[in-house]
C-alpha positions as CSV (number, residue, x, y, z in Angstrom):
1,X,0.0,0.0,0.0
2,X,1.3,3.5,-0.8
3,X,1.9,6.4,1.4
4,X,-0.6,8.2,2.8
5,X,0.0,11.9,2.3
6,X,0.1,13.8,5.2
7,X,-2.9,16.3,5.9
8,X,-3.0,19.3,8.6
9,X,-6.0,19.3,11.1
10,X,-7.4,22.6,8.8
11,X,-7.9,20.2,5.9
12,X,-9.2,17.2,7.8
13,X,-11.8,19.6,10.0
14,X,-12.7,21.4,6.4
15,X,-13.3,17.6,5.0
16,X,-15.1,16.6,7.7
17,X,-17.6,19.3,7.1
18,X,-18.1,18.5,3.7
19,X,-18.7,14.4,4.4
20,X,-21.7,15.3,7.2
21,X,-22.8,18.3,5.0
22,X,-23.0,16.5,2.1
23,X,-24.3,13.5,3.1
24,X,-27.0,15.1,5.1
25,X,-28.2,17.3,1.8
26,X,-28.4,14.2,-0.2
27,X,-30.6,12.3,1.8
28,X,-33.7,14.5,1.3
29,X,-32.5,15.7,-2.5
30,X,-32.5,11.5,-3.5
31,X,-35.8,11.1,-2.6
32,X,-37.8,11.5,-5.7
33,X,-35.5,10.1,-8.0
34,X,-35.1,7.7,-5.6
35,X,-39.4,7.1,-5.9
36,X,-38.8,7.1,-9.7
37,X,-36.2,4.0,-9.9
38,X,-37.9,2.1,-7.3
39,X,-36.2,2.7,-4.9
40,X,-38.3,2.4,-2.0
41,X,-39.3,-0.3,0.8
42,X,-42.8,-0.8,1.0
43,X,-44.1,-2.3,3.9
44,X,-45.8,-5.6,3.9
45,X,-46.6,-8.8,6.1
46,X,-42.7,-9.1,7.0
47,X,-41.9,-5.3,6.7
48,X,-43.1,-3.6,10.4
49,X,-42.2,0.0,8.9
50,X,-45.3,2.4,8.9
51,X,-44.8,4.0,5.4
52,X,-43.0,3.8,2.0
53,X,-39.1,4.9,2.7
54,X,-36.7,5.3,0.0
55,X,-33.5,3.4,0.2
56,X,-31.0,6.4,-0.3
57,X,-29.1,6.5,3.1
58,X,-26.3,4.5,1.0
59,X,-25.8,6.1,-1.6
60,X,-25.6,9.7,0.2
61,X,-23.3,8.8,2.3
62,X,-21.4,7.4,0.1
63,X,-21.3,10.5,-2.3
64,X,-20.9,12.6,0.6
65,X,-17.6,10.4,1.6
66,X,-16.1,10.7,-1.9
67,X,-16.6,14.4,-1.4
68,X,-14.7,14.3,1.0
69,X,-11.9,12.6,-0.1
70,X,-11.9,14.7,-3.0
71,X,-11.7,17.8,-0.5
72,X,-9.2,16.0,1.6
73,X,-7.0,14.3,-0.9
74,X,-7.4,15.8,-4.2
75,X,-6.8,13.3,-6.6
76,X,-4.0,11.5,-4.7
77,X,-6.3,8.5,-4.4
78,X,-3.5,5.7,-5.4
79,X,-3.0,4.6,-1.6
80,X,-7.0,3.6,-1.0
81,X,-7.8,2.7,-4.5
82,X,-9.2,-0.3,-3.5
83,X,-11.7,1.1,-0.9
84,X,-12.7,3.5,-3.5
85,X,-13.0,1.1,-6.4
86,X,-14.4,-1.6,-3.7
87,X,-17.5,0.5,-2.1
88,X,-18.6,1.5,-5.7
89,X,-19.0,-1.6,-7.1
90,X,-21.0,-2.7,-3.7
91,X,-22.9,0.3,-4.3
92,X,-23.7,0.0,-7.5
93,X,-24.6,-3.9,-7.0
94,X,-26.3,-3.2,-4.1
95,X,-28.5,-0.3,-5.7
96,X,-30.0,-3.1,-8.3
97,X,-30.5,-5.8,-5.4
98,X,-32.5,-2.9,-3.6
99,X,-34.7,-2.2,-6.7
100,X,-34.4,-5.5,-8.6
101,X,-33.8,-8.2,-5.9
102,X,-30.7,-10.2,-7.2
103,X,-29.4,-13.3,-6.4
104,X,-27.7,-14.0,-2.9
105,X,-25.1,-15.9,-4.7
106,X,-24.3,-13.0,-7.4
107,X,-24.0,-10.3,-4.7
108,X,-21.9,-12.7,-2.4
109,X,-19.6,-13.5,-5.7
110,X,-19.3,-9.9,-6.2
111,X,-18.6,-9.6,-2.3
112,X,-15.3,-12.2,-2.5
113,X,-14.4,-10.1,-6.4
114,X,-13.8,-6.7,-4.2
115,X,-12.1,-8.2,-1.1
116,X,-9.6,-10.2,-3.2
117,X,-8.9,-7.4,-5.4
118,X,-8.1,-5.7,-2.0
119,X,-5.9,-8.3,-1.0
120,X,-4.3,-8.8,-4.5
121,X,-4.3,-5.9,-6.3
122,X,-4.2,-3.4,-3.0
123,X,-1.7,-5.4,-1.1
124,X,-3.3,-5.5,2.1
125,X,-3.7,-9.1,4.1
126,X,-4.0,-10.2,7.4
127,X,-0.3,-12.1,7.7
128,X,-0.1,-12.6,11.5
129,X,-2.7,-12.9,13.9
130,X,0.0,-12.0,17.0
131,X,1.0,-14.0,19.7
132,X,-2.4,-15.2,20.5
133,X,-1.9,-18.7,22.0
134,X,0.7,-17.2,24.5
135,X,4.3,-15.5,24.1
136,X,6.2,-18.4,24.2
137,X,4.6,-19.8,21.0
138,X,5.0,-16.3,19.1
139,X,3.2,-14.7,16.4
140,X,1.0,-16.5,14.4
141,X,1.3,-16.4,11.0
142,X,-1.3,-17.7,8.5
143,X,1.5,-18.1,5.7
144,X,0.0,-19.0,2.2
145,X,-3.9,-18.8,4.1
146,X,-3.5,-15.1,4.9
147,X,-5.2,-13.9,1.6
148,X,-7.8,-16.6,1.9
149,X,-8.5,-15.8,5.3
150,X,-8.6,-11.8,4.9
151,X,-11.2,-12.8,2.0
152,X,-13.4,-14.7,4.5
153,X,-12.8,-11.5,7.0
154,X,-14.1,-9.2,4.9
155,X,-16.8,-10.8,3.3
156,X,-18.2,-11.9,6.7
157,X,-18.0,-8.2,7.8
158,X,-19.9,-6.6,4.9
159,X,-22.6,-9.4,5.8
160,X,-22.7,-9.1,9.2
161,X,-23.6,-4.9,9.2
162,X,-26.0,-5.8,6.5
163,X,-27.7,-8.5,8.4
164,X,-27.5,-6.2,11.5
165,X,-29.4,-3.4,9.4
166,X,-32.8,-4.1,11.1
167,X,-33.6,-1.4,13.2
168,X,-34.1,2.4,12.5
169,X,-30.3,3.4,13.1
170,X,-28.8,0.1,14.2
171,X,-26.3,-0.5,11.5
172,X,-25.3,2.9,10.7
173,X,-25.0,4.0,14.4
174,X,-23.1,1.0,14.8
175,X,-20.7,1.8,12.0
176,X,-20.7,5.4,13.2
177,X,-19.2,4.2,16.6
178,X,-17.1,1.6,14.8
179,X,-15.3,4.4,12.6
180,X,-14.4,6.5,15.6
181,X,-13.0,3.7,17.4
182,X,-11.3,2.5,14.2
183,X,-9.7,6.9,14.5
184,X,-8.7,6.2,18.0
185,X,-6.6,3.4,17.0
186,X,-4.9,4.9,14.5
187,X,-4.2,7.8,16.5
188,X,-3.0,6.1,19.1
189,X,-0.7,4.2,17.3
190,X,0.6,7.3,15.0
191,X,-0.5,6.2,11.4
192,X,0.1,8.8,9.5
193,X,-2.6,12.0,9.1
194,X,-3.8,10.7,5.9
195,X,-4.9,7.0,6.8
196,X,-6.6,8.5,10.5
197,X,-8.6,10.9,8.2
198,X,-10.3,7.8,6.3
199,X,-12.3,6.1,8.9
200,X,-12.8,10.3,10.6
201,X,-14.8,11.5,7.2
202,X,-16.9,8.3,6.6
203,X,-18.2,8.6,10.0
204,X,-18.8,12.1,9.4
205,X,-20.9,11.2,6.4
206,X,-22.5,8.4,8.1
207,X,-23.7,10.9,10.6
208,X,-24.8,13.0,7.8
209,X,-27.2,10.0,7.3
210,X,-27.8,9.2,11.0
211,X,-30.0,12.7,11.2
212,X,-32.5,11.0,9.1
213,X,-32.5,7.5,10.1
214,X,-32.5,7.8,14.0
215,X,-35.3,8.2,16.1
216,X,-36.1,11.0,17.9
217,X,-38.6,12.9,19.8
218,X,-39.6,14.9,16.7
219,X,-39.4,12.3,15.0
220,X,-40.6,9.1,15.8
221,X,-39.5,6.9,12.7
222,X,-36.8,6.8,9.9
223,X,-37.1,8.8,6.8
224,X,-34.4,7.0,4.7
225,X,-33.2,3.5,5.3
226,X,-29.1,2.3,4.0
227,X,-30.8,-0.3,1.9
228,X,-28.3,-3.3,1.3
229,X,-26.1,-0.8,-0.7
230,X,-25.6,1.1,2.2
231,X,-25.0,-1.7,4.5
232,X,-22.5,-3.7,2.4
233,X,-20.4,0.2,1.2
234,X,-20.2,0.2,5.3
235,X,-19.0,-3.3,6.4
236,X,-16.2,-3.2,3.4
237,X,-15.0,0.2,4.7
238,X,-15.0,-0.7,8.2
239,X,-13.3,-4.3,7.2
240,X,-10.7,-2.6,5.2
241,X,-9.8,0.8,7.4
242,X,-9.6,-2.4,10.1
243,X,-7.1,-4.3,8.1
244,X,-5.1,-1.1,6.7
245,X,-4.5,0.1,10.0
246,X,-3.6,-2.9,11.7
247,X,-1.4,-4.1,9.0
248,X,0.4,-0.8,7.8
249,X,4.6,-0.6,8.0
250,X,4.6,0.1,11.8
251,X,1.7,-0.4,13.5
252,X,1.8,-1.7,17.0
253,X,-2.0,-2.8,17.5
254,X,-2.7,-5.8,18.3
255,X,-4.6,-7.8,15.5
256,X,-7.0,-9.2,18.5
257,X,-7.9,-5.2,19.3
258,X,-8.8,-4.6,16.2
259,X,-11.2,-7.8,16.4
260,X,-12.8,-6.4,19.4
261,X,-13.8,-3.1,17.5
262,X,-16.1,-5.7,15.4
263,X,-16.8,-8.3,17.9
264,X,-20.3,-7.6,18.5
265,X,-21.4,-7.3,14.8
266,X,-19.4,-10.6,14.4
267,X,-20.9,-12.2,17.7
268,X,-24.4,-11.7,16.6
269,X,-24.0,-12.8,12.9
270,X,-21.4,-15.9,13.6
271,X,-24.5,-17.3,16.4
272,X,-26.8,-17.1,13.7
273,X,-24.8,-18.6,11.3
274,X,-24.0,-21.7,13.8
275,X,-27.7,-21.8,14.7
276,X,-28.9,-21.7,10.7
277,X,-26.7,-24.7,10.2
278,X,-27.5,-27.0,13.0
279,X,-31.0,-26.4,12.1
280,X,-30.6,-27.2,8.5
281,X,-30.6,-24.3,6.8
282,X,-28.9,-22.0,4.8
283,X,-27.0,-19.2,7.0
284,X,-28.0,-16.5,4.9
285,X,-31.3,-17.4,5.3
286,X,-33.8,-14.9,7.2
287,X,-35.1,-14.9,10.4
288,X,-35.9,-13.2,13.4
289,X,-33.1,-14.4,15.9
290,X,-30.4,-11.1,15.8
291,X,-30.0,-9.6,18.9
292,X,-32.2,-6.5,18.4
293,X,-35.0,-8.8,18.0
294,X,-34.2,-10.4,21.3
295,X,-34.5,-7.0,23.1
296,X,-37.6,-6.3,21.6
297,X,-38.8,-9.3,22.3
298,X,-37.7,-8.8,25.6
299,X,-39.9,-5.5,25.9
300,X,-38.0,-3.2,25.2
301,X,-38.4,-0.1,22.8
302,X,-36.8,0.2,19.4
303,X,-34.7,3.0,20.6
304,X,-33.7,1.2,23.6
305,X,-32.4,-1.4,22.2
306,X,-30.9,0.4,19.3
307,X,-28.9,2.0,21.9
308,X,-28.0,-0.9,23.9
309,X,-26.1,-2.4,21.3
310,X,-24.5,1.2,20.1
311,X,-23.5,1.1,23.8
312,X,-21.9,-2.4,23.7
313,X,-19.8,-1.7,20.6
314,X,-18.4,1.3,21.8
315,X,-17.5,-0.7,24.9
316,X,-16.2,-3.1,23.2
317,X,-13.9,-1.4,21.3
318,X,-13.1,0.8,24.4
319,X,-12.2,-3.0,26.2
320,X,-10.0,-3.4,23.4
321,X,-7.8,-0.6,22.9
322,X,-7.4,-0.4,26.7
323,X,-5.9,-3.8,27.1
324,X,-3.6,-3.2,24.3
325,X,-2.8,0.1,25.5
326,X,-2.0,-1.4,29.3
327,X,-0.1,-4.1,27.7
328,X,-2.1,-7.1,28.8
329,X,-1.0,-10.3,27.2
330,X,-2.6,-10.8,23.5
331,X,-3.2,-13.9,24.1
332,X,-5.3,-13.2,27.6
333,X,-7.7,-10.6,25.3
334,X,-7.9,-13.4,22.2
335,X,-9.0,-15.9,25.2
336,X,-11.5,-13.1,26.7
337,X,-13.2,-12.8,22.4
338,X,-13.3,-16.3,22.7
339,X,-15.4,-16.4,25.6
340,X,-17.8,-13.8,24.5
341,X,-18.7,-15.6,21.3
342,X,-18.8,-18.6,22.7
343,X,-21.3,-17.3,25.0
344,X,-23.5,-15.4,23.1
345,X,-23.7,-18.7,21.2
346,X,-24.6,-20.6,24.6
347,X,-27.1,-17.3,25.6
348,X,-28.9,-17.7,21.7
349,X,-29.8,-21.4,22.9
350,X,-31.5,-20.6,25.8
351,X,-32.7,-17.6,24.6
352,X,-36.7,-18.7,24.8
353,X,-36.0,-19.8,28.3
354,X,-34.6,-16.2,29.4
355,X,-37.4,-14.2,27.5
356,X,-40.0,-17.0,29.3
357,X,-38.6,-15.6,32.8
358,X,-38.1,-12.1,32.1
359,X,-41.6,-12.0,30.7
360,X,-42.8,-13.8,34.0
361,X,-41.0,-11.1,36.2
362,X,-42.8,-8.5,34.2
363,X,-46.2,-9.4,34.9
364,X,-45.5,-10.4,38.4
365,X,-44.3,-6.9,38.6
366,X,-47.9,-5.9,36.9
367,X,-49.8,-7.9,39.4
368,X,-50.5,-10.7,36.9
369,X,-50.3,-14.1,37.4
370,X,-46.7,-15.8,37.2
371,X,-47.6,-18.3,34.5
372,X,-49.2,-16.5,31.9
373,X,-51.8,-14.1,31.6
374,X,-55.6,-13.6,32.9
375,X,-57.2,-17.3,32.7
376,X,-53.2,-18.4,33.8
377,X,-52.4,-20.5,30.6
378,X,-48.3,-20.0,29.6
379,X,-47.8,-17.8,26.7
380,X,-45.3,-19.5,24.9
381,X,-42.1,-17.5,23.7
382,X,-40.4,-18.4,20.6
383,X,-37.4,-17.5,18.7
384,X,-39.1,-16.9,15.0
385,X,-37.5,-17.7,11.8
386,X,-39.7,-17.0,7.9
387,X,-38.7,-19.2,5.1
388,X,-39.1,-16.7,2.9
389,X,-36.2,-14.6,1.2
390,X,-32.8,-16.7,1.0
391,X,-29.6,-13.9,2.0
392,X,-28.7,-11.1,4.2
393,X,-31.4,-8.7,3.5
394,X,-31.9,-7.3,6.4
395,X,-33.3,-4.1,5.3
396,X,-35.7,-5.3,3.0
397,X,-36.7,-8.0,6.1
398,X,-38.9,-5.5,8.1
399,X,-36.3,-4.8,10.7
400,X,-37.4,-1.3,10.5
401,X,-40.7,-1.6,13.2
């Protein structure tokens, strides 16, 4: 990978601008050619959304990020080619799923096409995952694997923030806390101006988007959803500023840090995936097991539990970069991300049992009786899956209540 050029704080604070600005004019302007091409999610039986919503939060915010590259960088582009040349072709494929509905396997083909011209053509791979079984065995290297694993990386990313786009402002607030943490890192471990600015100005533009796609007081439901070209231009972005900071000439962060920026993106898609498979299925298949669904299932309100999770990535992250920066042993924080997905794994399984006893508590709090409602017959509680639309299309699922 080239050299980043460097950039003074004027010029990053001035790009900035432009990526939220940007962003945050396009959403609005999209809309009605947005209602000419189709592209808009209509509620249905599976869709909880109350209205029609066009599927331009994607697309903004990624024009409003190349406007600020173009304001930050000019046209010295050469050292992030990929990224650029990556996130349009997701765009552009994910624009005609979101109004034509392709095939899971042609997006997930095009999906492995940009992540291996990242790791061939841009050079970056995940060569060593540190010394994560304990200093005494060393770094571990993946040797002639470490393209083919940093393809499986960063195609499991892109479709683990799409499949967690099923909420009004899950994903993006997600990324949005992602991207900052990914800035902290690189600050931390002096990257150069150029490569912090990256993951800085596309969380400025996907705040730009945020303003219309969280819920507020004002306003009480999304006005734009990312649409699966939104979600997948995020997860490549956040999977490759994740793998060109870790991997630059210098860096000192710890691969397993870096994992626990994305840990609980990966924890909630990698359960699913296990669960999918033991039951038979495909594991892109939909259903209604993701951990937003089990807090809402678990009472509480969208924006709660849109929240709740913002609140465990950031502290996730914030876990991670403090072990690395206090020097505790790579192999004792690798042991630590093992243990939280195998749990969650262990917590999906007994999931109905836990929303059985919360829901209990509840009404005992509510003066009703302890085993189910009014004439005392058990309400059962079950984790829901359709058999309907094969892939990650969260979006398009009805995730949006």
């Amino acid at each position: 990978m080239a050299g980043f050029p460097e950039l003074d704080t004027a010029h990053i604070l001035l790009a900035l601008a432009v990526a939220f600005g940007a962003a945050a004019a396009l959403v609005p302007l999209l809309n009605k050619p947005a209602a000419r091409l189709g592209l808009v999610d209509h509620p249905n039986h599976r869709k909880q959304h109350e209205a029609p919503t066009p599927l331009t939060g994607g697309l903004a915010l990624a024009l409003g990020a190349v406007a600020a590259f173009l304001v930050a960088f000019g046209g010295q582009w050469q050292p992030f080619w990929t990224l650029a040349l990556g996130a349009a072709v997701l765009l552009v494929v994910g624009l005609l799923d979101d109004i034509r509905e392709l095939s899971a396997s042609l997006r997930f083909l095009v999906q492995i096409f940009v992540a291996a011209v990242m790791v061939y053509g841009g050079g970056l791979e995940v060569q060593s995952l540190g010394p994560v079984f304990g200093a005494g065995l060393g770094n571990i290297g993946l040797g002639p694997f470490s393209g083919l694993f940093t393809i499986a990386c960063v195609v499991f990313m892109i479709n683990a923030v799409n499949m967690m786009d099923g909420l009004d402002g899950l994903a993006g607030g997600a990324a949005f806390v992602a991207f900052l943490l990914l800035y902290a890192v690189a600050l931390l471990d002096g990257a150069p101006a150029g490569l912090r600015a990256l993951p800085l100005l596309m969380a400025g533009a996907t705040l730009g988007f945020l303003v219309y796609n969280l819920r507020r007081p004002i306003r009480p439901r999304a006005r734009a959803f990312l649409g699966d070209n939104g979600s997948m231009v995020l997860g490549y972005a956040m999977a490759w500023l994740a793998i060109a900071i870790a991997t630059r000439e210098g860096a000192g962060v710890y691969p397993v840090t870096i994992a626990w920026l994305l840990i609980i993106p990966a924890m909630d898609t990698l359960a699913l995936f296990v669960r999918r498979i033991r039951l038979g299925r495909s594991p892109f298949s939909a259903d209604r097991a993701h951990l937003h669904h089990l807090l809402q299932r678990a009472g509480y309100r969208v924006s709660t539990s849109v929240y709740m999770i913002h609140a465990l990535v950031l502290l996730a992250g914030l876990f991670g970069v403090l072990g690395w920066q206090q020097g505790w042993p790579p192999a004792l924080l690798f042991v630590l991300a093992a243990a939280v997905l195998i749990g969650y794994q262990l917590l999906l399984a007994r999931a109905a049992r836990l929303l059985r006893w919360r829901h209990r508590r509840r009404r005992r709090r509510n003066g009703e009786a302890a085993d189910g409602g009014p004439n005392g017959r058990r309400r059962p509680v079950t984790i829901q899956h359709s058999s309907g639309h094969i892939g990650p299309r969260s979006s398009r699922r009805g995730g949006q209540p």
